[in-house]
C-alpha positions in Angstrom: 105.2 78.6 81.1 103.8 81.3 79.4 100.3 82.6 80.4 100.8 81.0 84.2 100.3 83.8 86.4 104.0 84.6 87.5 102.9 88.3 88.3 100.6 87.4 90.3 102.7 84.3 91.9 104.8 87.0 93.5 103.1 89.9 93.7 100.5 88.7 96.0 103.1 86.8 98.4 105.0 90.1 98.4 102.1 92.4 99.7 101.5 89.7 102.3 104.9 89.8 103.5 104.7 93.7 103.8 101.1 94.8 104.2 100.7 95.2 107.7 104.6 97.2 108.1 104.2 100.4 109.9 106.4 102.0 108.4 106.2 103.3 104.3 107.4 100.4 101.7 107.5 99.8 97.7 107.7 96.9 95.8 109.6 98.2 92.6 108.4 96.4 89.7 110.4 97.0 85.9 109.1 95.9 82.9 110.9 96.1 79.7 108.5 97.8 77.9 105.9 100.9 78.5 102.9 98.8 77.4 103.3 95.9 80.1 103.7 98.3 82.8 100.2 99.6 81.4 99.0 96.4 81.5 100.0 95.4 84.9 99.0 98.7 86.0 95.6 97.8 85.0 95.5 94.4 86.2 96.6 95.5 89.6 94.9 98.8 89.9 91.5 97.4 91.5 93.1 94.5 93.9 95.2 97.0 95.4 92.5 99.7 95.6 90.7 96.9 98.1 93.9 96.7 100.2 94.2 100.3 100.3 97.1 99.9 98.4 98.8 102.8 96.4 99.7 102.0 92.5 102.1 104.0 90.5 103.6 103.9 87.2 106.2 105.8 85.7 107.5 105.7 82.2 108.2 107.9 79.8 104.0 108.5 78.8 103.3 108.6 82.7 104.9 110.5 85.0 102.7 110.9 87.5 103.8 112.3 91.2 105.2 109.9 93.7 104.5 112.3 96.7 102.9 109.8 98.5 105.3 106.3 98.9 103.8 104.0 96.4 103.7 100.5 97.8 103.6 99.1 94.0 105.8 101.4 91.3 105.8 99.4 88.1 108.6 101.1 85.9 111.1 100.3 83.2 114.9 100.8 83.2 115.1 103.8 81.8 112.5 105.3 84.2 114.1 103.2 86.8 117.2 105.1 86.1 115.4 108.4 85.7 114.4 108.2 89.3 117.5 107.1 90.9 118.6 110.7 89.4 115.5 112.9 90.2 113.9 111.0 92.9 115.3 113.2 96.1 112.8 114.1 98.6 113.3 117.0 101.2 111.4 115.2 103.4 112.1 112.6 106.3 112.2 109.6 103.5 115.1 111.3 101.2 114.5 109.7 98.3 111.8 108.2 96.5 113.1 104.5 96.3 114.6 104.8 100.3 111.5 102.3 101.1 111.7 100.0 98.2 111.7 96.4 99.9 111.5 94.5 96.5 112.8 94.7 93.1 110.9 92.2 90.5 112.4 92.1 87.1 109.7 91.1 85.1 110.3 89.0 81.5 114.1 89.1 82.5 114.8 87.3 79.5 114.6 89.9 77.1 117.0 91.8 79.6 120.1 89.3 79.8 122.6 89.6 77.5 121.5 92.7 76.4 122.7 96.5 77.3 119.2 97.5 78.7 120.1 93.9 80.6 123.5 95.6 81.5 122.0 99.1 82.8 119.6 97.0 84.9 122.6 95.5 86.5 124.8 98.7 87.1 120.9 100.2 88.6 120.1 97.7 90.7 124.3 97.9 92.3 123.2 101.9 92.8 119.5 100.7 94.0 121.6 99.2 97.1 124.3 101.9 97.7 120.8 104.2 98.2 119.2 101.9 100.3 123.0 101.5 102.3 122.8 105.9 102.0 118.7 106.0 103.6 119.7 103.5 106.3 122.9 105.2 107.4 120.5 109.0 107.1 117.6 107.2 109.1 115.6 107.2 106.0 115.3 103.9 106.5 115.6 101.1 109.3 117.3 98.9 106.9 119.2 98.7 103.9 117.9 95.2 102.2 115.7 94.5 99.5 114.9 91.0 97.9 115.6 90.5 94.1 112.9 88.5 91.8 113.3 87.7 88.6 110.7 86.1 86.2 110.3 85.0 83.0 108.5 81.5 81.4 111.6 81.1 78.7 115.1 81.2 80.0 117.8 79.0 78.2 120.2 79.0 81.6 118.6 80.1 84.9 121.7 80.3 86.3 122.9 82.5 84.2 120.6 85.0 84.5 121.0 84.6 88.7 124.8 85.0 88.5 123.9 88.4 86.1 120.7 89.7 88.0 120.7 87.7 91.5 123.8 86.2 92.9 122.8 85.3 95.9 119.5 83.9 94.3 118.3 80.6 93.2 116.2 79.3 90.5 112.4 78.1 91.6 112.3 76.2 88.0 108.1 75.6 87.6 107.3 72.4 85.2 104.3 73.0 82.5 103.7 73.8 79.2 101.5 73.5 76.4 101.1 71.0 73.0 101.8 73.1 70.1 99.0 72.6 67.4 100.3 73.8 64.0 97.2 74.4 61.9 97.6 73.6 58.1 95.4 74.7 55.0 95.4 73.0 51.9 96.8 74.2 48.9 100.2 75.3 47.5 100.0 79.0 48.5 100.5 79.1 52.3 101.7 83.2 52.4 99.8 85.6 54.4 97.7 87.5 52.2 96.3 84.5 51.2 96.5 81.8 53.8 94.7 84.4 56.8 91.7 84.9 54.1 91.3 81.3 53.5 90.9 80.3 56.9 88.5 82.4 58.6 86.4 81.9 55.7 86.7 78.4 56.5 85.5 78.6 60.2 82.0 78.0 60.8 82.2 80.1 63.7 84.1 83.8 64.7 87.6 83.7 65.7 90.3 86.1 67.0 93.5 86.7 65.6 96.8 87.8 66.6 99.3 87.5 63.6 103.1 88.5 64.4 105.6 90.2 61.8 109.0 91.4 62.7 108.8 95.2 61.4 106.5 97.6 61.9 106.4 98.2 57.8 105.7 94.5 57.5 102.5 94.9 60.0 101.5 98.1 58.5 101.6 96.7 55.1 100.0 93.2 55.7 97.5 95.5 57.7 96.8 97.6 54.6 96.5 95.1 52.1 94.5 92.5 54.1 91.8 94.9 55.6 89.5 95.2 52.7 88.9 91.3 52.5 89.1 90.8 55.9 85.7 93.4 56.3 84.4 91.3 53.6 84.2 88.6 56.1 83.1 90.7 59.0 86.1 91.0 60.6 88.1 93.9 62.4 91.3 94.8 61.5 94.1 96.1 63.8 97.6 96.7 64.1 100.1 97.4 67.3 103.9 98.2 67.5 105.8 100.5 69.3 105.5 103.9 66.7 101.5 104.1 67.6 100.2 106.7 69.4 99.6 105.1 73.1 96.0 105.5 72.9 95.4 103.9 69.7 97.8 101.0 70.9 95.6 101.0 74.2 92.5 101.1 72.1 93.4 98.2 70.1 94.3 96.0 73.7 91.0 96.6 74.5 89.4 96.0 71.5 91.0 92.8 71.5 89.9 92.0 74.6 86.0 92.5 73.6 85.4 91.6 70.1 85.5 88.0 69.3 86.0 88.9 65.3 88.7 90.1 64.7 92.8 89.9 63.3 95.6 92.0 65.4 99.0 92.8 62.9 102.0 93.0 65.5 105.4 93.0 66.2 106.9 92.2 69.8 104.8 94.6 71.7 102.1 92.0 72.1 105.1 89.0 72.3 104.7 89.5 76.0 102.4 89.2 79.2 99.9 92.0 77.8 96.4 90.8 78.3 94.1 91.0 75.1 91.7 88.4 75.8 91.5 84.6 74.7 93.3 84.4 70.7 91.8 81.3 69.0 95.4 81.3 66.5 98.6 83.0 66.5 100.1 83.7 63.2 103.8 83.6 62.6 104.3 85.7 58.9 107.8 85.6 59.3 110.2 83.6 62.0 111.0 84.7 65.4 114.5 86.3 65.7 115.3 83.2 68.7 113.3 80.1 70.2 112.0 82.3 73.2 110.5 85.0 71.3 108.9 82.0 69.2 107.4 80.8 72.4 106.0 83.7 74.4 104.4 84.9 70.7 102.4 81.6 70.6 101.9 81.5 74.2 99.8 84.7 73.7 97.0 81.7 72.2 94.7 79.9 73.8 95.8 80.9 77.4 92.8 78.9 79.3 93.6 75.5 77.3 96.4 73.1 77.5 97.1 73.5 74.0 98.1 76.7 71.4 97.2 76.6 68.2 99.6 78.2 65.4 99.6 78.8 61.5 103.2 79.4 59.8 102.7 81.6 56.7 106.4 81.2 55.0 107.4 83.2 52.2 110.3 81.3 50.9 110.9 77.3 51.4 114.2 78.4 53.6 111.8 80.5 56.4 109.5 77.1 56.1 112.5 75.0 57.4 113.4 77.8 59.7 109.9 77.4 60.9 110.2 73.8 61.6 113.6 73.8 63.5 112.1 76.6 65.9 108.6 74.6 66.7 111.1 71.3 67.0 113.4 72.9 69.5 110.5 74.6 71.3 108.9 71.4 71.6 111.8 69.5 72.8 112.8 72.3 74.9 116.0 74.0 73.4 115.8 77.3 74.1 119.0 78.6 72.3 122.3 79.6 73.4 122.9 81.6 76.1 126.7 82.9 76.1 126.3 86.8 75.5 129.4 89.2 75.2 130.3 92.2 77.6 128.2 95.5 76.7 131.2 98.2 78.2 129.6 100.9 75.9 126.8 100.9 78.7 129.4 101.9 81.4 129.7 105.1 79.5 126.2 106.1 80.1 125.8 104.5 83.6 128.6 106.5 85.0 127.3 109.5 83.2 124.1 108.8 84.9 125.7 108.2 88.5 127.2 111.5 88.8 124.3 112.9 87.6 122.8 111.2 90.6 124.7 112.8 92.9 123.2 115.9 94.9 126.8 118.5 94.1 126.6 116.6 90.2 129.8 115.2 90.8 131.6 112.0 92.0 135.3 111.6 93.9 137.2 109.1 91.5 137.5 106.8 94.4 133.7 106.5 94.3 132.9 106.1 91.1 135.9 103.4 90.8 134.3 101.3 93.5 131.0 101.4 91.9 132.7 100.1 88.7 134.5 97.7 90.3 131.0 95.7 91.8 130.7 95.3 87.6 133.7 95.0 85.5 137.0 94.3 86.4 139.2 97.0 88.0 141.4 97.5 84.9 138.6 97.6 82.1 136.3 100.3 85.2 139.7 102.1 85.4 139.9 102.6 81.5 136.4 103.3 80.9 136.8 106.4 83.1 140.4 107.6 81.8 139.0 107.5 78.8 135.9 109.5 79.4 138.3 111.8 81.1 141.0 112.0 78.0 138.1 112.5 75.6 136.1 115.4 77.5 133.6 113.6 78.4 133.8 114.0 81.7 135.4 116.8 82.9 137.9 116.1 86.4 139.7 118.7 89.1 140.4 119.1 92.9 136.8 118.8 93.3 136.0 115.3 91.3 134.8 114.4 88.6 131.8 115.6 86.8 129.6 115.9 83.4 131.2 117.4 80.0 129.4 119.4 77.4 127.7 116.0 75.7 126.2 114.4 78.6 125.0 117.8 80.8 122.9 118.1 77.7 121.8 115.3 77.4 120.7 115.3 81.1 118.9 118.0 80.1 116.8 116.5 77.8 116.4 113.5 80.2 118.5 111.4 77.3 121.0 110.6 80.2 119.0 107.3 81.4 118.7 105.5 77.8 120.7 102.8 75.7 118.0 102.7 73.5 118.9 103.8 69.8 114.9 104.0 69.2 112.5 102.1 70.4 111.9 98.3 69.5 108.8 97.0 68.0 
């Protein structure tokens, strides 16, 4: 379920395991976005400070040193990538992920099927060559690491262990909570009216966290609604991924303190970020699947057995759209799960692999037996011909190594990314 702890489910089991090893270790946590590996960074910074614990973080807003082994480094995949690259060390340890004992994927459902999903898998294949590389260097004293993956809405666990884990098995924990869909009266049930309405028929102060699938939408419904809202004593604030970190940061803790006041989002508050207890989620549009439907309203009353939820349709087709979600959420249905190959990814994870390499440059046996722990010999073989052919890559006596496009696009440290922009 959402709102159950998972973190700290296997976090704390974790440093158990490994807090009294004499030797350095890291539990490498990725999130899929920058503003849960905040969040957990927060959550996590004062137990660990009582363990003597070290707590890092690196993402594209924090890249902080990792001079000294971090026993936690939360991260997400493109930072995960970034460090497989730039992560030697000229020191006994070689590399900055030689001691990393654990790998948790955090919400690994918005990862599978997906091609940040895909890079995670080609990273975590190069995660154990590098632990295979510190052992035989006496970095290490061992080459394994255990793989965790978590998330409170998966259609097909197995799925996501034969993609992420395939050695694992699912640890399937029953719960969940009633869904309360809360009505008012009256023919006009949009937004800009329907938000107004209700808080000014509450007899005592609520909190608000209303969900919209663009950034425009929030901005808008944001502009519009604000000056009736402060007519009622409320705070208005938005949050999606174009904010300035600070002001999203502000508004988390904002959240978290004022007990009037309505929060426009889009997905960056879908997941496991803590803003306090929300007396309503709002839904202005529908979800884009059943599992984004349930970890937005699983942001609500997380200390009761029940959430409470107000659709706002625009349209009588996004009102039935509405009802079909909430009925397959309550009866379980969490939507398809067959997802298509993503071989564009390959591109840019081989890219990234030779960029890896210490001489920037891989023999073709190497990089076709990295491949082949992916895709299937003849599609890894193509893939690479191709890049080849094209001048991507450029390939002698010596092996193969970055063209033109992608040595400047290491550069710029646009080498680790599948992201076209950033969501939400």
């Amino acid at each position: 379920a959402t709102a159950s702890g998972k973190t700290e489910a296997v976090c704390a089991p974790l440093i158990e395991r490994f807090l009294d090893l004499a030797k350095p270790w890291t539990i490498l946590y990725v999130s899929p976005t920058r503003a849960l590996v905040n969040d957990l960074y927060a959550r996590l910074e004062i137990p660990l400070q009582r363990l003597n614990l070290i707590l890092k973080r690196r993402t594209g807003e924090y890249r902080g040193d990792v001079k000294e082994v971090p026993n936690i480094l939360l991260t997400t995949p493109e930072s995960f990538d970034s460090l497989l690259c730039r992560g030697r060390r000229s020191d006994s340890l070689g590399h900055v992920l030689s001691a990393v004992v654990a790998l948790v994927l955090d919400e690994v459902h918005l990862l599978f099927g997906t091609p940040r999903g895909e890079q995670v898998r080609y990273l975590v294949e190069r995660l154990r060559r590098l632990r295979r590389e510190a052992k035989l260097k006496g970095w290490a004293s061992s080459d394994g690491f255990q793989t965790i993956g978590l998330s409170a809405t998966i259609p097909d666990p197995d799925a996501v262990l034969s993609s992420f884990i395939p050695q694992g098995r699912a640890i399937v924990v029953p719960g969940g909570r009633e869904i309360d869909v809360v009505t008012m009266p009256g023919e006009k049930l949009n937004t800009d009216d329907t938000i107004p309405a209700y808080l000014a028929s509450c007899a005592g102060p609520q909190k608000l966290l209303v969900f919209s699938n663009s950034r425009r939408r929030v901005d808008d419904l944001a502009l519009r609604l604000t000056p009736k809202l402060r007519g009622l004593g409320y705070k208005v604030e938005v949050h999606h991924g174009s904010l300035p970190k600070n002001q999203r940061v502000a508004t988390e803790e904002m959240a978290k303190k004022e007990s009037r006041v309505v929060i426009f989002a889009t997905s960056t508050l879908e997941l496991g970020i803590d803003i306090g207890d929300i007396d309503l989620v709002v839904l202005d549009e529908p979800p884009p699947d059943v599992p984004a439907l349930l970890q937005r309203i699983g942001r609500g009353n997380r200390r009761s057995d029940q959430t409470r939820l107000m659709i706002c349709p625009r349209s009588r087709a996004e009102s039935i759209i509405h009802s079909a979600m909430i009925d397959a959420a309550r009866d379980g249905w969490l939507g398809p799960s067959e997802y298509g190959p993503h071989y564009a990814v390959a591109r840019q994870q081989i890219a990234s692999y030779i960029f890896q390499s210490r001489r920037r440059s891989r023999t073709r046996n190497k990089l076709l037996g990295y491949l082949e722990c992916l895709v299937e010999p003849f599609i890894g073989r193509s893939i690479l011909d191709h890049m080849v052919e094209t001048g991507e890559l450029k390939e002698d006596a010596e092996g193969i190594r970055l063209g033109e496009e992608w040595e400047e696009r290491a550069t710029y440290g646009k080498i680790h990314s599948n992201i076209e922009d950033n969501p939400g």
